[in-house]
N, C-alpha and C positions, 0 to 999 in steps of 0.2 A: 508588307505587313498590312493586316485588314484594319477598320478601323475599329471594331469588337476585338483585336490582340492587343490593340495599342491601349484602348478604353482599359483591359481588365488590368495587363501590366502597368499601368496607371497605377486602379486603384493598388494592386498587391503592392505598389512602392510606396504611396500614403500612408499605408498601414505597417508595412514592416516590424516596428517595433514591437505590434499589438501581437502578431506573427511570432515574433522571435520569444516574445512574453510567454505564450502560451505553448510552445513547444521546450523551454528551459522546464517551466512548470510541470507540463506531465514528463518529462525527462526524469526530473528531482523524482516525482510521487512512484515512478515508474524503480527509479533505485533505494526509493526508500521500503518499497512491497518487497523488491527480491531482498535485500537485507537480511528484512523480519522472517520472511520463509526459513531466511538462510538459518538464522539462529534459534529458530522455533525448531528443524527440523533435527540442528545438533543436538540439542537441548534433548528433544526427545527420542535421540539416537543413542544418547549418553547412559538415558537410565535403565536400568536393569527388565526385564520383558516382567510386566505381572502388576508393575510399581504406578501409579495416576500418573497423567500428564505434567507436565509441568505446569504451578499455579493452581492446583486442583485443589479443594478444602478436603483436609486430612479424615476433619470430623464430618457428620451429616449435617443437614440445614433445615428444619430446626432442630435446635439443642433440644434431648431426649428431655420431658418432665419430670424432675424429682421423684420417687416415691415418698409416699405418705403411711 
């Protein structure tokens, strides 16, 4: 083994945990995206063709002004 394979697998063993940390991390974020696809895309599977997205505002923005 060279001494640059021994040096790097050195440091990757010092760190390990920092390693392990950060691949849990985008693992979780990584299943928490397909999730929301998931349910964003039932959701808008569900409703009828013609009807807003889910979460849409029914009414416009802004509120029409009174007449006078």
């Amino acid at each position: 083994m060279s001494t640059m394979w021994q040096l790097a697998s050195s440091g990757v063993r010092a760190h390990r945990g920092a390693y392990v940390g950060t691949a849990v991390v985008l693992a979780v974020a990584a299943a928490v995206l397909a999730v929301t696809g998931v349910i964003f895309e039932s959701a808008c599977a569900r409703s009828p063709p013609g009807t807003p997205p889910p979460g849409a505002r029914s009414s416009p923005w802004p509120p029409p002004t009174p007449a006078r």
